[in-house]
C-alpha positions as CSV (number, residue, x, y, z in Angstrom):
1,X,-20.1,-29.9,-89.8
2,X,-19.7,-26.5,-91.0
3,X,-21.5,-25.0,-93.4
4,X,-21.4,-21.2,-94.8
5,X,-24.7,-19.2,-93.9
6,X,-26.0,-17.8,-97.0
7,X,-25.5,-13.9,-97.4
8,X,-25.9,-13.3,-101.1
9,X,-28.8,-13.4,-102.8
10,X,-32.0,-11.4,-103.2
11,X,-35.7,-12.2,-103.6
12,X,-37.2,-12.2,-107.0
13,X,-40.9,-11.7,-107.6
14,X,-40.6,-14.0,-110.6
15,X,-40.1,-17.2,-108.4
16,X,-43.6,-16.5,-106.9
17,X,-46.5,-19.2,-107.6
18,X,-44.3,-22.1,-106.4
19,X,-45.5,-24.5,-104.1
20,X,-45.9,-22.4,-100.6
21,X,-45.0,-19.2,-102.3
22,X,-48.1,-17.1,-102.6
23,X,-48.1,-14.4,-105.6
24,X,-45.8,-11.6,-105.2
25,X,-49.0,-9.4,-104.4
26,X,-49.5,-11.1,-101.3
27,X,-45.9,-10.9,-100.0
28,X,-46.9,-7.7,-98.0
29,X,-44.7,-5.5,-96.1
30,X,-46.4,-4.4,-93.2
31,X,-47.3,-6.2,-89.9
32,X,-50.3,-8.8,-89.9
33,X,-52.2,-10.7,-87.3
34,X,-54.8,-13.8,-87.5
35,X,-56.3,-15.6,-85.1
36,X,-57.8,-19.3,-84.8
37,X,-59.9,-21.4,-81.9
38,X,-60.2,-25.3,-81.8
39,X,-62.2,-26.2,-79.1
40,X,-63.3,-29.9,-77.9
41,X,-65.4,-30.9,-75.0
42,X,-63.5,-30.5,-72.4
43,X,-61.0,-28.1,-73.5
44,X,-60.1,-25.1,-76.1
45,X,-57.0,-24.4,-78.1
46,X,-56.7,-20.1,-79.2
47,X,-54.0,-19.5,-81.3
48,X,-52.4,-16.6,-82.8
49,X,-49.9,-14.8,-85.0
50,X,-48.5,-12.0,-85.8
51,X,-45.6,-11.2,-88.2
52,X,-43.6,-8.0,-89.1
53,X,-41.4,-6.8,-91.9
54,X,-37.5,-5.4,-90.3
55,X,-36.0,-2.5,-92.2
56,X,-32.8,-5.4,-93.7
57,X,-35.1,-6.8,-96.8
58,X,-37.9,-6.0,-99.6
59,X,-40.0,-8.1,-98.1
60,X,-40.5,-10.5,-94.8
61,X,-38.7,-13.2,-95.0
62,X,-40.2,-15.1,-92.4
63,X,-43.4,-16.9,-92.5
64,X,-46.0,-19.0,-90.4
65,X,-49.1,-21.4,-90.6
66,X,-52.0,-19.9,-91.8
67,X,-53.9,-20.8,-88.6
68,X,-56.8,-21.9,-91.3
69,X,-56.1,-25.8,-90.3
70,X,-58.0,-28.0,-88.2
71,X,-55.6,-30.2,-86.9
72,X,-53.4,-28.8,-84.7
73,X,-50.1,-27.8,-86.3
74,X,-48.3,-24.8,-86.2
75,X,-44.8,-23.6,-87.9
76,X,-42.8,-20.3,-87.8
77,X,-39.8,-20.7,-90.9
78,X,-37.4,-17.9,-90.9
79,X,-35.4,-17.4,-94.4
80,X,-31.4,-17.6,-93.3
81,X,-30.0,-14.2,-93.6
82,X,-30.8,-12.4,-96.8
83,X,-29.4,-15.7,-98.6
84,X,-30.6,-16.8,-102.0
85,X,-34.1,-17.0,-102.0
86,X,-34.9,-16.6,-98.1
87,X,-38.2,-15.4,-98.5
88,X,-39.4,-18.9,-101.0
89,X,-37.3,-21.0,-98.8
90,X,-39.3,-20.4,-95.8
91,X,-42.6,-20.4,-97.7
92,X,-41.7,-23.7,-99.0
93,X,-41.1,-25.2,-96.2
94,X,-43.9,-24.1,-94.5
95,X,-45.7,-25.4,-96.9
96,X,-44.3,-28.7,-97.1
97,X,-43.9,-29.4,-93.3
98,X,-48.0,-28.9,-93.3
99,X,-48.3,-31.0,-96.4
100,X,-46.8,-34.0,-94.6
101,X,-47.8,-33.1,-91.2
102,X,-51.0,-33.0,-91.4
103,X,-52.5,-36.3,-91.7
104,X,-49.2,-38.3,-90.4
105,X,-48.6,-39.1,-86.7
106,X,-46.8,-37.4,-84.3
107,X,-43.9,-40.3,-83.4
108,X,-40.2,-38.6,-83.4
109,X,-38.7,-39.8,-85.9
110,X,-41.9,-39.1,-88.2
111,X,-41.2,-35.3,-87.6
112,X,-37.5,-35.9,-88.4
113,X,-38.0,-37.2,-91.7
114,X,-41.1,-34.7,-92.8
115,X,-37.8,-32.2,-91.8
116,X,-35.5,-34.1,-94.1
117,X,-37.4,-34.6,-96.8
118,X,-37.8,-30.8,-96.4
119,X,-34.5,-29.7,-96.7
120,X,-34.0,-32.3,-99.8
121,X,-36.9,-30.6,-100.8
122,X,-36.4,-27.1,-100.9
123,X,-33.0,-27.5,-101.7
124,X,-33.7,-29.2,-104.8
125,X,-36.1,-26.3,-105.7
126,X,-34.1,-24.0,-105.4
127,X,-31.2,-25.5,-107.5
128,X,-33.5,-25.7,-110.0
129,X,-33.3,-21.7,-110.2
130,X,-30.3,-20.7,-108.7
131,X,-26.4,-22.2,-108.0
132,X,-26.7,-19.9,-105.0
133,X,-27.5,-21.6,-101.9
134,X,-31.1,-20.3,-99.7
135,X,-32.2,-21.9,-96.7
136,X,-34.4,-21.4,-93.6
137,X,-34.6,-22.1,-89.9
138,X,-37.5,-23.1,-88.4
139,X,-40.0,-24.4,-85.0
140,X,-42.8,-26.5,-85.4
141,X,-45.5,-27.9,-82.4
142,X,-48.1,-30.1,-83.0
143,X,-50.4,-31.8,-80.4
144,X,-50.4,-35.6,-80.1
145,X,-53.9,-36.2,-78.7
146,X,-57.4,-35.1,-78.5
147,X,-57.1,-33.8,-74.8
148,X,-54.5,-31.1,-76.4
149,X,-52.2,-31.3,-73.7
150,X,-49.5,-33.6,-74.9
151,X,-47.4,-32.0,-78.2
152,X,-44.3,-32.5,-80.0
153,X,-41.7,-29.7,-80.7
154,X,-39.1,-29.8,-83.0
155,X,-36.7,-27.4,-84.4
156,X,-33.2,-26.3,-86.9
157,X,-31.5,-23.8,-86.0
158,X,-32.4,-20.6,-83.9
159,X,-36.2,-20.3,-84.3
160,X,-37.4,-20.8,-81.3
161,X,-40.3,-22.1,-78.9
162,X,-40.9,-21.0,-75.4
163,X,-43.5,-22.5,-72.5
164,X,-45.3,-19.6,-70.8
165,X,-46.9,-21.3,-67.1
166,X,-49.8,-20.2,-66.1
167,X,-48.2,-18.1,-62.8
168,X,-46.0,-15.4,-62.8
169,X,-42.8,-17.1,-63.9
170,X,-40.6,-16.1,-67.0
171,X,-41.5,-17.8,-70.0
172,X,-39.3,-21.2,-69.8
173,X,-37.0,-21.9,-73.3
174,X,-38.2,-25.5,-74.7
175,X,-35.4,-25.3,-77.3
176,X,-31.3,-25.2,-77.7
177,X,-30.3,-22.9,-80.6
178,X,-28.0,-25.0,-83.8
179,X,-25.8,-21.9,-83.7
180,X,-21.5,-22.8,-83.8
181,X,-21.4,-21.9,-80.3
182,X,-23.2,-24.4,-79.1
183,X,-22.4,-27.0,-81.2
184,X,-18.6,-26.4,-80.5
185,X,-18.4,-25.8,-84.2
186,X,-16.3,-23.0,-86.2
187,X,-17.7,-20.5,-88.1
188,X,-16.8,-19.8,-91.5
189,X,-15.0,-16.6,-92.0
190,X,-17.1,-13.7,-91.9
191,X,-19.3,-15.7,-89.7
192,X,-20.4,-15.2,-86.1
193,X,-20.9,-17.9,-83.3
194,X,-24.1,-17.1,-82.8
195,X,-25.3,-18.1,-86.5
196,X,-27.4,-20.9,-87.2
197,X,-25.2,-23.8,-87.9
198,X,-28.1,-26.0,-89.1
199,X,-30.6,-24.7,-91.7
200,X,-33.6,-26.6,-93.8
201,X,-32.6,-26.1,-97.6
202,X,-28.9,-26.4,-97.9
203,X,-27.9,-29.9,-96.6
204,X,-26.5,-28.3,-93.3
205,X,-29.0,-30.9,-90.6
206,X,-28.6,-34.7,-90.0
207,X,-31.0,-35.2,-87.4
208,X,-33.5,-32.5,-86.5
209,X,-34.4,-31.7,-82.6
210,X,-37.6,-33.4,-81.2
211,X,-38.9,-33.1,-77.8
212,X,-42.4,-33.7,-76.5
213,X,-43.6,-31.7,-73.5
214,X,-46.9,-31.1,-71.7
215,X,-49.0,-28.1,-71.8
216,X,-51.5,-27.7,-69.2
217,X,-54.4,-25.8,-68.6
218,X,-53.7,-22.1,-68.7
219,X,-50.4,-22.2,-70.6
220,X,-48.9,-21.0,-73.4
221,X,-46.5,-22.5,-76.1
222,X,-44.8,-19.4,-78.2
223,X,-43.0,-19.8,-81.7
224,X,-40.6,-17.0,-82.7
225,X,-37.8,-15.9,-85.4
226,X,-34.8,-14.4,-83.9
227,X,-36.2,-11.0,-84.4
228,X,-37.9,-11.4,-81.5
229,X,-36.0,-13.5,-78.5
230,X,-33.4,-11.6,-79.5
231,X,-34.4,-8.6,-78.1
232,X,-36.9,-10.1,-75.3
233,X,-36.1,-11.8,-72.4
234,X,-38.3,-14.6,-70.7
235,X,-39.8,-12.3,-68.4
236,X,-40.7,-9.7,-70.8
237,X,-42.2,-12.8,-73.0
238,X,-44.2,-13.4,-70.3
239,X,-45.2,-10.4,-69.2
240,X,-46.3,-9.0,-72.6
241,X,-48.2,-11.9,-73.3
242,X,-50.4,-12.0,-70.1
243,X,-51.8,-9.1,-70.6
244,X,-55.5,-8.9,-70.8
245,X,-56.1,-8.0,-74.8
246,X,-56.8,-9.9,-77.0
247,X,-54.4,-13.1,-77.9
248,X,-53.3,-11.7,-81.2
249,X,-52.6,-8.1,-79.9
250,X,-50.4,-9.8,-77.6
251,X,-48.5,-11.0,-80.4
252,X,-48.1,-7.5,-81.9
253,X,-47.3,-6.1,-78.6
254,X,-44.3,-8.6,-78.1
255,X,-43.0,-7.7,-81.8
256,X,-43.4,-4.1,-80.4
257,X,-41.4,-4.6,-77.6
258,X,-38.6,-6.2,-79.5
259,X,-38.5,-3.4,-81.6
260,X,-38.5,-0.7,-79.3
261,X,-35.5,-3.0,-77.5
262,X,-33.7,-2.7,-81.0
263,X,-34.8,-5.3,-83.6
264,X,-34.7,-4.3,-86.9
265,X,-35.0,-7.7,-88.4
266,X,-38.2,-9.8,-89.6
267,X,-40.2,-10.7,-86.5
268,X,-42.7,-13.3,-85.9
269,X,-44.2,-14.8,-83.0
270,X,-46.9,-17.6,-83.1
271,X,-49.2,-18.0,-79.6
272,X,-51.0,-21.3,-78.6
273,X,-52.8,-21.0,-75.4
274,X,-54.7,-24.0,-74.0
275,X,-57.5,-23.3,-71.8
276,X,-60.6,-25.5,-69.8
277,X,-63.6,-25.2,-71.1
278,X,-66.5,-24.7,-67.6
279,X,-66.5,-28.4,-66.9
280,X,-69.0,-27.1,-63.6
281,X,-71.5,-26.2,-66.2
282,X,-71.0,-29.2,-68.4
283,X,-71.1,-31.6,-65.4
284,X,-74.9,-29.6,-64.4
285,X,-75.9,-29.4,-67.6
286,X,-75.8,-33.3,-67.8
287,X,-77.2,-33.8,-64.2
288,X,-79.7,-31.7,-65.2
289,X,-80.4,-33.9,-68.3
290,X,-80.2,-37.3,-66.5
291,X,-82.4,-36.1,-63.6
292,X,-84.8,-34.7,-66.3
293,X,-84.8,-38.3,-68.5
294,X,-85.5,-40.6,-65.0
295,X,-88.6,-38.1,-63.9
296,X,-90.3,-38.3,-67.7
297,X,-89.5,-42.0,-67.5
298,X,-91.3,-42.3,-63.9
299,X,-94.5,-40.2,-65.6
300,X,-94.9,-42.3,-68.3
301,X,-94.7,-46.0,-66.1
302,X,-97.7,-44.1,-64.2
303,X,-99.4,-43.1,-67.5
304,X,-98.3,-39.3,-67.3
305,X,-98.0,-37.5,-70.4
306,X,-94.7,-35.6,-69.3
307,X,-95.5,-32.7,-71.4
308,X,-99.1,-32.4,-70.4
309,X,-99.4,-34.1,-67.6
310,X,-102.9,-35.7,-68.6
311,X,-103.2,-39.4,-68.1
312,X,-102.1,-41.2,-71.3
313,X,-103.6,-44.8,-70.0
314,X,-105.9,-46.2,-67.7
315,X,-105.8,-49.2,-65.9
316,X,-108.6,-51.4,-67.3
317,X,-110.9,-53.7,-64.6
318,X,-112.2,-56.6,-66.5
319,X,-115.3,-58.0,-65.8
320,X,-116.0,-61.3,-64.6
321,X,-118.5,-63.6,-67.1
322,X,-121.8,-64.4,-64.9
323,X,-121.4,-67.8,-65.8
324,X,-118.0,-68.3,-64.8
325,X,-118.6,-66.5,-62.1
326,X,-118.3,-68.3,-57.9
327,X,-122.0,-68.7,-56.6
């Protein structure tokens, strides 16, 4: 399947207010960071964003999760190409993948049709307003179980998501871009190779990517547009994000580095790192507790007022009746 990337349409402020489209105040362009923790017993969950505005377009037209959700669920949407509408097409679907995501399961081929029934979707949507086609790529992760460790990833098109370990290896690519090249598919004229062949929004996907991996203890999962792995390499992903600042500076700093390696388009980059919580001082903490409970309940079978340690009973003697007593 070949389908024509969308080059030629612009963003208008009047389409703001739509479902995942905030108002056109809020479409900022200048760089912005947030930062989230979900943390369970045994372990803790920081994520991060950051997101930056390139020099090609009015505004950015990528966008993320809020970070503001409980569940663990995160999405980085990157409007195609200064199509029709690139900036609401992302936002949509955003929007919508959350909608449906949150409260479903995590199964494959749940993920696929949330995807599809995005691109119907947002395609629809934008019909309503335009002939002209708009579309976006995108990368989602969501974990599939309390212990955080176990997620899903799915993607269209070029966004990307990347496993960081917790050594000093290059980041390690989780996905395979839906560009021509490497779907042995010819671009239209005027295209490239390396366009996205599949988008959400114009019809162009027939079954999204799904993969479930395993992050452990001290690892990373990293979302990003194109305007950032295409100017940084898995080592420099790496390094820039082990650096000891703050998770959501990271996030700038990688942007940073793409730029000053030559990106000039929107830039996003979306951080989960998944640390243990001290399961040392949980364990004594409930040793402690235990060993505390058996000597209380050891003072009070010996009358013992724990708290006092004044006698809370007394063992009575009874006394005999003379009658009944032996002679």
């Amino acid at each position: 399947m070949s389908v024509t990337t969308p080059r030629d349409a612009t963003w208008r402020p009047a389409l703001a207010g739509v479902i995942g489209v905030p108002d056109a105040s809020a479409l900022r362009s200048e760089p912005i960071t947030r930062h989230a923790e979900i943390a369970t017993r045994w372990t803790r969950l920081d994520a991060a964003v950051a997101t930056s505005p390139g020099g090609r377009h009015a505004v950015n037209e990528d966008c993320h999760s809020a970070l503001d959700c409980a569940v663990p669920l995160f999405v980085v949407a990157d409007g195609v190409g200064g199509g029709a509408l690139a900036s609401r097409a992302s936002r949509e679907l955003v929007a919508r993948l959350h909608d449906a995501l949150e409260r479903a399961g995590t199964h494959p081929e749940t993920i696929r049709t949330a995807l599809l029934d995005a691109d119907y979707a947002v395609r629809r949507s934008i019909a309503s307003d335009t002939d002209r086609s708009g579309a976006a790529t995108v990368a989602l992760c969501k974990a599939t179980g309390t212990s955080l460790a176990h997620w899903v990833v799915a993607w269209v098109g070029d966004c990307r998501v990347y496993r960081v370990p917790a050594g000093d290896r290059g980041a390690e690519l989780l996905t395979v871009d839906d560009t021509y090249r490497h779907l042995r598919e010819e671009p239209p004229y005027g295209g490239s190779l390396d366009d996205p062949a599949r988008m959400v929004g114009n019809g162009a996907i027939d079954r999204p990517n799904v993969r479930r991996v395993v992050l452990r203890a001290g690892e990373m999962l990293v979302l990003c547009s194109d305007g950032v792995h295409k100017h940084a390499d898995p080592i420099d992903i790496a390094r820039v994000l082990r650096a000891s600042v703050p998770l959501a500076r990271r996030c700038m700093r990688l942007i940073e580095f793409a730029r000053a390696s030559g990106s000039r388009d929107d830039a996003t980059v979306l951080v989960v790192h998944r640390t243990k919580r001290d399961g040392k001082r949980f364990a004594r903490a409930m040793t402690m507790a235990v060993a505390a409970a058996l000597i209380a309940a050891g003072l009070w079978w010996f009358g013992v007022d724990p708290a006092t340690g004044q006698a809370v009973r007394e063992w009575a003697l009874v006394d005999v009746p003379q009658e009944e007593a032996s002679p």
